[in-house]
mmCIF file of the N, C-alpha and C atoms, coordinates in Angstrom:
data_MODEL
# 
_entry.id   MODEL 
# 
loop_
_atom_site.group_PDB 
_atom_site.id 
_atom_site.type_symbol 
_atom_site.label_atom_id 
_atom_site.label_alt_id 
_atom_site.label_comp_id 
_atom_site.label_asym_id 
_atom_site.label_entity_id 
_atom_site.label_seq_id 
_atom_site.pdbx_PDB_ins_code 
_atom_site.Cartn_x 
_atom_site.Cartn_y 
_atom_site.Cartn_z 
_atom_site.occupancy 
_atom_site.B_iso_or_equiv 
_atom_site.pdbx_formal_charge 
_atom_site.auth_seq_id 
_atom_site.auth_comp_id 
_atom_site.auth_asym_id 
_atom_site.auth_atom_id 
_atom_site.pdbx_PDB_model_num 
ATOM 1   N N  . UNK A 1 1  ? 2.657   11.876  -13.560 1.00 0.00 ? 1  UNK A N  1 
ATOM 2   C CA . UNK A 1 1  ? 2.049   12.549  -12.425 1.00 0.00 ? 1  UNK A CA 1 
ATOM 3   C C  . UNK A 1 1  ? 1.153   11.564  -11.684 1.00 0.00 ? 1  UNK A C  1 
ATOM 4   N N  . UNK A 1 2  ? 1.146   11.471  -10.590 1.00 0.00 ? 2  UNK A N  1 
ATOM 5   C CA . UNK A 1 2  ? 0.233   10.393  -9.354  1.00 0.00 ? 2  UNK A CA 1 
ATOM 6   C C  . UNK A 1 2  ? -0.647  11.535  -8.959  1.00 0.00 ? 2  UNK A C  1 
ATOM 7   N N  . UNK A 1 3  ? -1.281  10.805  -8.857  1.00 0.00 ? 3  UNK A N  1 
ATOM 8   C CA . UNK A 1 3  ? -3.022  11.448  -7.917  1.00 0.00 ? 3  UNK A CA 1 
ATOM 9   C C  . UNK A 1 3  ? -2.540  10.661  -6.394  1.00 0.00 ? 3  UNK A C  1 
ATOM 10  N N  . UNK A 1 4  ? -2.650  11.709  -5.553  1.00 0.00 ? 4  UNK A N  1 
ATOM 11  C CA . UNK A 1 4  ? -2.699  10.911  -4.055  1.00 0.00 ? 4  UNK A CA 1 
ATOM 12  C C  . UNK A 1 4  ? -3.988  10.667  -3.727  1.00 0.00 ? 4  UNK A C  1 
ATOM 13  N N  . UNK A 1 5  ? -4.435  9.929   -2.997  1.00 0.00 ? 5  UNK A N  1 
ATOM 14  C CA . UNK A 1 5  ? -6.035  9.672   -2.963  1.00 0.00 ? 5  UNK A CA 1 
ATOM 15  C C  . UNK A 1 5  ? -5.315  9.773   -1.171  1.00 0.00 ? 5  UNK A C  1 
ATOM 16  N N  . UNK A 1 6  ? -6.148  10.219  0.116   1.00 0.00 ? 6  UNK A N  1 
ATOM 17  C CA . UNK A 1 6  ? -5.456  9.956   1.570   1.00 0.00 ? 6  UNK A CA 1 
ATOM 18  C C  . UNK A 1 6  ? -6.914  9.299   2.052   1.00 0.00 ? 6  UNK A C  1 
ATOM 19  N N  . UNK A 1 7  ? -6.274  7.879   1.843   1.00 0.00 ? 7  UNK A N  1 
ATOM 20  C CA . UNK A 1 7  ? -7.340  6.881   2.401   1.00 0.00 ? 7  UNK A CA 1 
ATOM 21  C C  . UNK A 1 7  ? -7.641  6.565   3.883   1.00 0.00 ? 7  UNK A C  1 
ATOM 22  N N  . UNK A 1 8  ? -6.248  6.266   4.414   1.00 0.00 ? 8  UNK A N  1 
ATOM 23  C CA . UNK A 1 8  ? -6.226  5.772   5.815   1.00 0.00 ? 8  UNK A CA 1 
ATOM 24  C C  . UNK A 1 8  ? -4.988  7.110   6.065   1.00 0.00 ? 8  UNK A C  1 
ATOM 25  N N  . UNK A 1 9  ? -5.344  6.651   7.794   1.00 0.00 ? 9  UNK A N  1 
ATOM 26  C CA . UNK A 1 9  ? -3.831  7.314   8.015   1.00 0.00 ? 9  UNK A CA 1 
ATOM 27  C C  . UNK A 1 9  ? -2.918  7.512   8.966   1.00 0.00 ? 9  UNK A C  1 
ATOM 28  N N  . UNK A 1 10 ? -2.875  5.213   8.792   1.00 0.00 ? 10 UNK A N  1 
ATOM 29  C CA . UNK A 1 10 ? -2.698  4.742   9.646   1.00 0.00 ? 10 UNK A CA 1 
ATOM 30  C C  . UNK A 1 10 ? -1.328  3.668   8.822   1.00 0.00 ? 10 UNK A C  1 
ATOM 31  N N  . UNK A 1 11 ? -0.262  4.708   8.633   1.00 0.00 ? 11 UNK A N  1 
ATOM 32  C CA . UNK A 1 11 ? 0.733   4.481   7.967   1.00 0.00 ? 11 UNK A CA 1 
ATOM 33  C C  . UNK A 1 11 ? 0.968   3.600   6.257   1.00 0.00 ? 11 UNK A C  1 
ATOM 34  N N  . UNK A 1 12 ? -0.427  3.690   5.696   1.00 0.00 ? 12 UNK A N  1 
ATOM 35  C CA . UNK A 1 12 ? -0.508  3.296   4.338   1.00 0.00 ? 12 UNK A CA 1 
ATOM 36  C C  . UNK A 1 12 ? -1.355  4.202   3.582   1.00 0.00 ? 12 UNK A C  1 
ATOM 37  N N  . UNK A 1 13 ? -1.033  4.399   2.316   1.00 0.00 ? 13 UNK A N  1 
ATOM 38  C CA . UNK A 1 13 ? -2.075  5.056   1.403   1.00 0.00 ? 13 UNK A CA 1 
ATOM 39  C C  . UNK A 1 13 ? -1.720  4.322   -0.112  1.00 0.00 ? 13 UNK A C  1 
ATOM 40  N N  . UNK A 1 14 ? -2.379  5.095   -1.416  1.00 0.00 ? 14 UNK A N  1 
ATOM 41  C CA . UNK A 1 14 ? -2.587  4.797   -1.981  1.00 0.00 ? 14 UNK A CA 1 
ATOM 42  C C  . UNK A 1 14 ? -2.760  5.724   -2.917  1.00 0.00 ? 14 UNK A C  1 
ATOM 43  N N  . UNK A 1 15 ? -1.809  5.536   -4.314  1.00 0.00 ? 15 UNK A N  1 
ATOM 44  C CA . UNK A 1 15 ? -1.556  6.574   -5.524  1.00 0.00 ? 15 UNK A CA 1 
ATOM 45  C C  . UNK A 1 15 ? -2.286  5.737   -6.823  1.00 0.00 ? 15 UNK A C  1 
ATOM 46  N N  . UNK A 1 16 ? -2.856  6.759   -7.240  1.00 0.00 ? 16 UNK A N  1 
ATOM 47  C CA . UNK A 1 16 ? -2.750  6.400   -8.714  1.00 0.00 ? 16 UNK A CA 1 
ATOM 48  C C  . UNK A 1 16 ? -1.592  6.532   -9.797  1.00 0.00 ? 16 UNK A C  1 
ATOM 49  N N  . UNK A 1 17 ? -1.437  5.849   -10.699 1.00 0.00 ? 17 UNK A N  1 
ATOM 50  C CA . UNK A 1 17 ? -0.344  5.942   -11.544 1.00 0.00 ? 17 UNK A CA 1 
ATOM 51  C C  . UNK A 1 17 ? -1.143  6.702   -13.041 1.00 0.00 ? 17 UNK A C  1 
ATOM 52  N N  . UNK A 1 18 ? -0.346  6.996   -13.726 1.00 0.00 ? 18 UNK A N  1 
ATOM 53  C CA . UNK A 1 18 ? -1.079  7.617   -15.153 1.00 0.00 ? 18 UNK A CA 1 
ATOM 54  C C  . UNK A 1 18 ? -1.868  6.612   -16.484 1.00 0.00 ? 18 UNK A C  1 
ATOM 55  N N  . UNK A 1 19 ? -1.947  5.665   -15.697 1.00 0.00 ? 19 UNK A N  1 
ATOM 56  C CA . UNK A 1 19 ? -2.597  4.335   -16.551 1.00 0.00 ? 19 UNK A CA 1 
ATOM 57  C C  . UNK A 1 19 ? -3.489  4.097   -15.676 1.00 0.00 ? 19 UNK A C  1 
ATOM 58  N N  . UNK A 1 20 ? -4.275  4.714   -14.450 1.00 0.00 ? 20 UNK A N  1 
ATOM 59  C CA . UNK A 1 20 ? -5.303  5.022   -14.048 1.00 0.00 ? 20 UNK A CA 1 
ATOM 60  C C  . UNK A 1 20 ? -5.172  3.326   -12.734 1.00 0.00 ? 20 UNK A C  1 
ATOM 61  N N  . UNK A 1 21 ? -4.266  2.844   -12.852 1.00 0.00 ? 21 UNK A N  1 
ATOM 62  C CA . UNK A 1 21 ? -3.760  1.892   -11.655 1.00 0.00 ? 21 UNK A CA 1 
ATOM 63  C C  . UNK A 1 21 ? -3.542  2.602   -10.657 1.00 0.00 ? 21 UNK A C  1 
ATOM 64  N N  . UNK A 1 22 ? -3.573  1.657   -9.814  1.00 0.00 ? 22 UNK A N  1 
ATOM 65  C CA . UNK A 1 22 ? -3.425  1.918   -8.047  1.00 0.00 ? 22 UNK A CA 1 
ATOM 66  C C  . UNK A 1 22 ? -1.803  1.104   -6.983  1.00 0.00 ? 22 UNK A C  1 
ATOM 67  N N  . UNK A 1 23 ? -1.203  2.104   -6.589  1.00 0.00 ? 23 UNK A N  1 
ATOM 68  C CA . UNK A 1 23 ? -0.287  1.079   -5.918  1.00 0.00 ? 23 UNK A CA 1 
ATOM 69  C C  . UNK A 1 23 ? 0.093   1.593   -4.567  1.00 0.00 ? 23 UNK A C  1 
ATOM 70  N N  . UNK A 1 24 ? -0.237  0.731   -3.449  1.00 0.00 ? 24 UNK A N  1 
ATOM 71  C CA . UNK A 1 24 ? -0.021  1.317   -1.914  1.00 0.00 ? 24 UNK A CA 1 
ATOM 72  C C  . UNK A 1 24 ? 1.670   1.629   -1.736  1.00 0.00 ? 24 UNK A C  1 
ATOM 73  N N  . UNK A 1 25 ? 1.682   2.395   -0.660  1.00 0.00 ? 25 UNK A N  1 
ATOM 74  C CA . UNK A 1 25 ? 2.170   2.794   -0.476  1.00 0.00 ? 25 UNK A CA 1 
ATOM 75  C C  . UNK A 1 25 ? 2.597   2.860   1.426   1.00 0.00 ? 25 UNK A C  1 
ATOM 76  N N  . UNK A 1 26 ? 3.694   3.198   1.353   1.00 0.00 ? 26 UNK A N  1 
ATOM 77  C CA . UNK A 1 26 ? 4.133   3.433   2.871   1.00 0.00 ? 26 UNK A CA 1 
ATOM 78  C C  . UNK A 1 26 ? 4.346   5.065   3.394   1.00 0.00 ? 26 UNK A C  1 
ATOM 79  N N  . UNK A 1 27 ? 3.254   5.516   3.771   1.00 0.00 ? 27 UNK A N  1 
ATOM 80  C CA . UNK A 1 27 ? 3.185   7.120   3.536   1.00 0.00 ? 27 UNK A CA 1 
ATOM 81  C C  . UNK A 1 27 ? 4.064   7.526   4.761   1.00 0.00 ? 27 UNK A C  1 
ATOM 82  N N  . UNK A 1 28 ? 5.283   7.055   5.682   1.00 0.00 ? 28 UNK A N  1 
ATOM 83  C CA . UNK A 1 28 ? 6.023   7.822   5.864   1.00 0.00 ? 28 UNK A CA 1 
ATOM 84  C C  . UNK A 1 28 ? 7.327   7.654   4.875   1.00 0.00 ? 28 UNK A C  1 
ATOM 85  N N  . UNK A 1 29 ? 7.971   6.487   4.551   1.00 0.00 ? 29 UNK A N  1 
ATOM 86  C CA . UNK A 1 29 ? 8.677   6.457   3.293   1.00 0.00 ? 29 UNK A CA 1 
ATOM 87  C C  . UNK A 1 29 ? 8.359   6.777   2.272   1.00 0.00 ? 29 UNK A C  1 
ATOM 88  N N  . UNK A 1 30 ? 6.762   6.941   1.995   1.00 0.00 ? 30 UNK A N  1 
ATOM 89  C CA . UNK A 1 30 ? 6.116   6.851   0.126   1.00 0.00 ? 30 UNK A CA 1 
ATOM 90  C C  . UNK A 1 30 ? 6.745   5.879   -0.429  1.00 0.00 ? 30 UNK A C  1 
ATOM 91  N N  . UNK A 1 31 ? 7.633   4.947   -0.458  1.00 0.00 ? 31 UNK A N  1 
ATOM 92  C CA . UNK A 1 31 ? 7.573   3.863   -0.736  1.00 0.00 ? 31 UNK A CA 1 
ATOM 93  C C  . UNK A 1 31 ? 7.087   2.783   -0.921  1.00 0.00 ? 31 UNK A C  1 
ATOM 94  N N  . UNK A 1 32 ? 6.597   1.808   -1.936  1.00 0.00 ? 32 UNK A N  1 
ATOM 95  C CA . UNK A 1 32 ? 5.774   0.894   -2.841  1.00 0.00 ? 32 UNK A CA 1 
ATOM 96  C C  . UNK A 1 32 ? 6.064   -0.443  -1.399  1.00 0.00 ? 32 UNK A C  1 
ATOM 97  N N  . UNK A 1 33 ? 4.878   -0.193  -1.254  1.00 0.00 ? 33 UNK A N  1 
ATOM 98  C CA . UNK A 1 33 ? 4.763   -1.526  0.051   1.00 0.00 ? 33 UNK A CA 1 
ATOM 99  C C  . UNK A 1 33 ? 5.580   -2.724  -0.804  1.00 0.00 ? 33 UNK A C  1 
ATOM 100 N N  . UNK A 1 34 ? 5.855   -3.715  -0.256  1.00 0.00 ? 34 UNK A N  1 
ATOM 101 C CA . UNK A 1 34 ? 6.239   -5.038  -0.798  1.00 0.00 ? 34 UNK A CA 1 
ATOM 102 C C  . UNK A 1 34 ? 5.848   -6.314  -0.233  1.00 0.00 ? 34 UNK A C  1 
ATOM 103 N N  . UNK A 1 35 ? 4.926   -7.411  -0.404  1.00 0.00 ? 35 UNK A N  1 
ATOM 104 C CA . UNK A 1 35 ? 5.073   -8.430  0.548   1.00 0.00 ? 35 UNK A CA 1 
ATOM 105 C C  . UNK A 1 35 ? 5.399   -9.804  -0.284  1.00 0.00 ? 35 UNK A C  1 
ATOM 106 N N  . UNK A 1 36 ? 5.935   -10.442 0.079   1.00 0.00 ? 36 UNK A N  1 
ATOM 107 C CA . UNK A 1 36 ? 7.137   -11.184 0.015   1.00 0.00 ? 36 UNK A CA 1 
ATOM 108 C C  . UNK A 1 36 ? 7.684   -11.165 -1.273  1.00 0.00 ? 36 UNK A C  1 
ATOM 109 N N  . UNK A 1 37 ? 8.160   -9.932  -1.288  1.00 0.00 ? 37 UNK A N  1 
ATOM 110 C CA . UNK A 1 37 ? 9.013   -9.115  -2.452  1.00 0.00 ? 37 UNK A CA 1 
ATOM 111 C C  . UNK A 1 37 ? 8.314   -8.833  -3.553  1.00 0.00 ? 37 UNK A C  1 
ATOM 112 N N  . UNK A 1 38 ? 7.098   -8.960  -3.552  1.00 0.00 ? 38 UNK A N  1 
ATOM 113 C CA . UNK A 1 38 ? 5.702   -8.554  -4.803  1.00 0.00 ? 38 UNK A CA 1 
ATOM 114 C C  . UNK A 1 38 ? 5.571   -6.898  -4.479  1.00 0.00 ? 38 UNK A C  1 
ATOM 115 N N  . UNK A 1 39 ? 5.541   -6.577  -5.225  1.00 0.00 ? 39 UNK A N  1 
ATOM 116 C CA . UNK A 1 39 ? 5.386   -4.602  -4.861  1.00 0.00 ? 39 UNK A CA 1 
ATOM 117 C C  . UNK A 1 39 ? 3.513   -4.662  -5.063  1.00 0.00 ? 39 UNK A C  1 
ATOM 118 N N  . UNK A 1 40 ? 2.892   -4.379  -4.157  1.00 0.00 ? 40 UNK A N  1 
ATOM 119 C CA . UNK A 1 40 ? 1.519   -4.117  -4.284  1.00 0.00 ? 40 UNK A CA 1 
ATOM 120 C C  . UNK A 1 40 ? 1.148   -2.654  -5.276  1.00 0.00 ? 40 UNK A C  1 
ATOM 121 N N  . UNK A 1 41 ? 1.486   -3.306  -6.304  1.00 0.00 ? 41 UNK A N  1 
ATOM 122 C CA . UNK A 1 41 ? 1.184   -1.666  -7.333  1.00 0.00 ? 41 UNK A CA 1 
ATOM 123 C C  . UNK A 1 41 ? 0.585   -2.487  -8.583  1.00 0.00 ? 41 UNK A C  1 
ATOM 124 N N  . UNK A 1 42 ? 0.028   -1.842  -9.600  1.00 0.00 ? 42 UNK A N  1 
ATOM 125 C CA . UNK A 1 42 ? -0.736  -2.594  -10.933 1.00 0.00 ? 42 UNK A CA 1 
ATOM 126 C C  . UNK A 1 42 ? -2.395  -2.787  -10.189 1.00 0.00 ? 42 UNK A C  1 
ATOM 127 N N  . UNK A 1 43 ? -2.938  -2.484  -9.567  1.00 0.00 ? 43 UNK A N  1 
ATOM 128 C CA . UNK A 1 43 ? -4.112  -2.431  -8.759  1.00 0.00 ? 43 UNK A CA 1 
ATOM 129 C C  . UNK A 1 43 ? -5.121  -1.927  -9.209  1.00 0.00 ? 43 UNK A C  1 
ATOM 130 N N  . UNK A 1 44 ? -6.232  -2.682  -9.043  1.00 0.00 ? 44 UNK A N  1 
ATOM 131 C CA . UNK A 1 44 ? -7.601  -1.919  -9.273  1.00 0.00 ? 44 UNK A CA 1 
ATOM 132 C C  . UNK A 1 44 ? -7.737  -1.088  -7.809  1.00 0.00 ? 44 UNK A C  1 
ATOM 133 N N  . UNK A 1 45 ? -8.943  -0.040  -7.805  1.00 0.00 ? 45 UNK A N  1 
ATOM 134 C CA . UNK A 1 45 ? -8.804  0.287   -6.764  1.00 0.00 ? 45 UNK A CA 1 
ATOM 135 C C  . UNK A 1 45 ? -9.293  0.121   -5.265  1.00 0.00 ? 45 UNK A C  1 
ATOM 136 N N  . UNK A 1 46 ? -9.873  -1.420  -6.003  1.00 0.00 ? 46 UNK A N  1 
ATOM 137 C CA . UNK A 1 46 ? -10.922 -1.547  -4.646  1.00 0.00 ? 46 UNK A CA 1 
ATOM 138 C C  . UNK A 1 46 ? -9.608  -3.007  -4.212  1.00 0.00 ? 46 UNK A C  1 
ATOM 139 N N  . UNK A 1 47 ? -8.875  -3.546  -4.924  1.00 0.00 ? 47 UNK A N  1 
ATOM 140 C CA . UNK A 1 47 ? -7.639  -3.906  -4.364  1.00 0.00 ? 47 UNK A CA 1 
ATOM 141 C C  . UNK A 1 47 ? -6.676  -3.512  -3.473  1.00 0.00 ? 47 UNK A C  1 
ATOM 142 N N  . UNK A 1 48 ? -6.468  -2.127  -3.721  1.00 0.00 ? 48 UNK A N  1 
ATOM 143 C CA . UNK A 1 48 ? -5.128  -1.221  -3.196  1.00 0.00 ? 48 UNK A CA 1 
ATOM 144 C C  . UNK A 1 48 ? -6.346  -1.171  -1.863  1.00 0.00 ? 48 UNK A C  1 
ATOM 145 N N  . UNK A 1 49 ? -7.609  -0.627  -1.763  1.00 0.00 ? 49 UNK A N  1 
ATOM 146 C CA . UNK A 1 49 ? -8.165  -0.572  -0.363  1.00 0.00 ? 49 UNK A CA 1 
ATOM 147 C C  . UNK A 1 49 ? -8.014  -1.455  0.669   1.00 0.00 ? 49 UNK A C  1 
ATOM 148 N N  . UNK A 1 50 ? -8.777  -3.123  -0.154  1.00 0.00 ? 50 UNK A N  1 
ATOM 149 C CA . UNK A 1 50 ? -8.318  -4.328  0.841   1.00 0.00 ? 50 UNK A CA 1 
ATOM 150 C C  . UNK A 1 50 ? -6.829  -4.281  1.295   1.00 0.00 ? 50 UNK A C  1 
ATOM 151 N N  . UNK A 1 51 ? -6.252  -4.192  0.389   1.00 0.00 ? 51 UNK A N  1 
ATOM 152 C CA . UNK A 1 51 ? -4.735  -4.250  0.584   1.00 0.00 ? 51 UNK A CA 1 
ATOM 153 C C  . UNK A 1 51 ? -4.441  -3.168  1.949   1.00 0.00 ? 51 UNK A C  1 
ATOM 154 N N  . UNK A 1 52 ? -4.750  -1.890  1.888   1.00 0.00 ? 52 UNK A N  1 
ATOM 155 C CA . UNK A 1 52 ? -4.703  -1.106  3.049   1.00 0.00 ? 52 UNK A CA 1 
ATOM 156 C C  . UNK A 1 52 ? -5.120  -1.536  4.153   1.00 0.00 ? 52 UNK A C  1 
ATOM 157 N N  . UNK A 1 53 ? -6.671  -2.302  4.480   1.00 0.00 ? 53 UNK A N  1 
ATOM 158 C CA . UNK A 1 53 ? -7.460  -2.529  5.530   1.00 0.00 ? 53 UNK A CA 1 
ATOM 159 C C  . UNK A 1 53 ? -6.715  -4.113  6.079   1.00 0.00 ? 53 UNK A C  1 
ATOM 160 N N  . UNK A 1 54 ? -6.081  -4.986  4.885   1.00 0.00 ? 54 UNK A N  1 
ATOM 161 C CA . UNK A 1 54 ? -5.413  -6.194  5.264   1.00 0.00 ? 54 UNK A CA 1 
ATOM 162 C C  . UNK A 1 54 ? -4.134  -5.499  6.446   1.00 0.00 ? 54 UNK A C  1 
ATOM 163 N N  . UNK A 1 55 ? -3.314  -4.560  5.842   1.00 0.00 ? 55 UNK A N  1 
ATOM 164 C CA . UNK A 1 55 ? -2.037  -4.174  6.183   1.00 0.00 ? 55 UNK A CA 1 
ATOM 165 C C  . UNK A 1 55 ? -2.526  -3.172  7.622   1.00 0.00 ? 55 UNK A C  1 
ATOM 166 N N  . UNK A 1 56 ? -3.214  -2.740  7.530   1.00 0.00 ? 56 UNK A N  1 
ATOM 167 C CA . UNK A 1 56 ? -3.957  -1.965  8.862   1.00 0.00 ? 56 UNK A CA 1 
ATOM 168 C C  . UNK A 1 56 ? -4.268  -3.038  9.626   1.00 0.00 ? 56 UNK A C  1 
ATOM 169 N N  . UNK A 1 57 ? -4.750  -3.695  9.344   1.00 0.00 ? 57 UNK A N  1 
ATOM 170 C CA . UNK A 1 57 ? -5.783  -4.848  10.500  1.00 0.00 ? 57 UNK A CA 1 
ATOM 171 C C  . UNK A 1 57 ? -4.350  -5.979  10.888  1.00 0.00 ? 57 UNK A C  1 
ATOM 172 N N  . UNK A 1 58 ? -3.758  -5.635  10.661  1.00 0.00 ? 58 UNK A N  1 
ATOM 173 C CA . UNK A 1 58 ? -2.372  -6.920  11.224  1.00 0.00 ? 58 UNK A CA 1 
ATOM 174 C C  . UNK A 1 58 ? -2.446  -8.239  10.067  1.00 0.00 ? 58 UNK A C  1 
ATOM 175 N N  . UNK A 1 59 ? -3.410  -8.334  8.933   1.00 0.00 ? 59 UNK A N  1 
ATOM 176 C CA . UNK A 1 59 ? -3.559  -10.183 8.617   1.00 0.00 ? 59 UNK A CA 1 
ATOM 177 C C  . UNK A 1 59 ? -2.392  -10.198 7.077   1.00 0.00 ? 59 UNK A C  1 
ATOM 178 N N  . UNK A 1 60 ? -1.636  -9.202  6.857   1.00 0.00 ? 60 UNK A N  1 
ATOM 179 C CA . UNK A 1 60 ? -0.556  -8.888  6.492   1.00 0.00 ? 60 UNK A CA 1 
ATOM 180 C C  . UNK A 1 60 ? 0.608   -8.214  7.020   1.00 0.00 ? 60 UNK A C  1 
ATOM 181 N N  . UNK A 1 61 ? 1.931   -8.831  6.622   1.00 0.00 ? 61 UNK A N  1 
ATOM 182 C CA . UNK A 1 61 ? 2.765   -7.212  6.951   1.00 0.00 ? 61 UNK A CA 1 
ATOM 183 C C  . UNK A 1 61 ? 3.583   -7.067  5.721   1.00 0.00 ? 61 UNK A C  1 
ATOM 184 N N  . UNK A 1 62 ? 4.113   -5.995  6.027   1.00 0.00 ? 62 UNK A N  1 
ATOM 185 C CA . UNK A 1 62 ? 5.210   -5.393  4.568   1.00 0.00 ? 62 UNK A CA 1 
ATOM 186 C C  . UNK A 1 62 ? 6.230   -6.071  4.672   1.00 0.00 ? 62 UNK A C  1 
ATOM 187 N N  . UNK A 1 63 ? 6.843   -6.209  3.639   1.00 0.00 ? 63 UNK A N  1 
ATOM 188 C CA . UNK A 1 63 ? 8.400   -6.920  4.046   1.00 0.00 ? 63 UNK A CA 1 
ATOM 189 C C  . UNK A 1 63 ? 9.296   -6.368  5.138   1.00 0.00 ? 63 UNK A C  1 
ATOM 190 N N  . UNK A 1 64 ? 9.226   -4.427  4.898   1.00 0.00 ? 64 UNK A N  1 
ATOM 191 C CA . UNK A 1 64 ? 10.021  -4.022  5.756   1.00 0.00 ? 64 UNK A CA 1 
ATOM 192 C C  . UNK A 1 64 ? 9.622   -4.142  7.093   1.00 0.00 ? 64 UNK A C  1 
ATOM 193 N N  . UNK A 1 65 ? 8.436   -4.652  7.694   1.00 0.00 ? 65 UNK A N  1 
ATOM 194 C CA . UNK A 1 65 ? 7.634   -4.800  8.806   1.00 0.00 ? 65 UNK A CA 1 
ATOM 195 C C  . UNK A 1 65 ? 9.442   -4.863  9.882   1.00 0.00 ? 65 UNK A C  1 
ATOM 196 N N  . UNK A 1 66 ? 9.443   -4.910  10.919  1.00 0.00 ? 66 UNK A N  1 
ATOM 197 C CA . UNK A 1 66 ? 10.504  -5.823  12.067  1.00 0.00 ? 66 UNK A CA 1 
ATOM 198 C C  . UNK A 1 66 ? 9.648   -6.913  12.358  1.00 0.00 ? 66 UNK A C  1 
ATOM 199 N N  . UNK A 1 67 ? 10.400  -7.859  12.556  1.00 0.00 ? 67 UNK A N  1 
ATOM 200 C CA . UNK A 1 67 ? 10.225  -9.173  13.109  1.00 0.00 ? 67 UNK A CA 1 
ATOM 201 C C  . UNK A 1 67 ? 9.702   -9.345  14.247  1.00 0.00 ? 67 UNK A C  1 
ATOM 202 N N  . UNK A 1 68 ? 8.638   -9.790  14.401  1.00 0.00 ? 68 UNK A N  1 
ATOM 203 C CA . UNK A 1 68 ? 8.031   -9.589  15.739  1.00 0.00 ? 68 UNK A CA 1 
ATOM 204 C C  . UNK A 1 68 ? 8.991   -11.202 16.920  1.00 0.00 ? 68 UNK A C  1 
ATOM 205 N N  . UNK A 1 69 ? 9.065   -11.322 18.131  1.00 0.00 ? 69 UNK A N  1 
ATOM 206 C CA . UNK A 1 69 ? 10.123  -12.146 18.998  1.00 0.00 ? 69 UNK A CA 1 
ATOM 207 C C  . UNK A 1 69 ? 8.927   -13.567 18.601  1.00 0.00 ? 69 UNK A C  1 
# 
């Protein structure tokens, strides 16, 4: 069972897993973000936040991001 925590909601969030870890997420897929094929999950939780505010603020993108020209 995951705990949803609704952090942002600005197309990322962030679950707990039952080992009390954290792993973002892509809350219109719910799918396990990925960047350069690393799944951002196994997280403390003040990780999975930066990780949100990185992926919000542009100084990351997800793998599935599109390619900007």
């Amino acid at each position: 069972m995951h705990t949803i925590c609704l952090f942002m909601a600005n197309g990322f969030d962030k679950r707990q897993d039952t080992e009390g870890l954290w792993e973002v997420f892509d809350s219109d897929s719910e799918e396990v973000v990925l960047i350069d094929g690393l799944p951002l999950s196994g997280l403390e939780e003040d990780e999975a936040d930066e990780a949100i505010r990185q992926l919000n603020d542009g100084e990351v993108s997800p793998d599935s991001s599109p390619e900007t020209p």
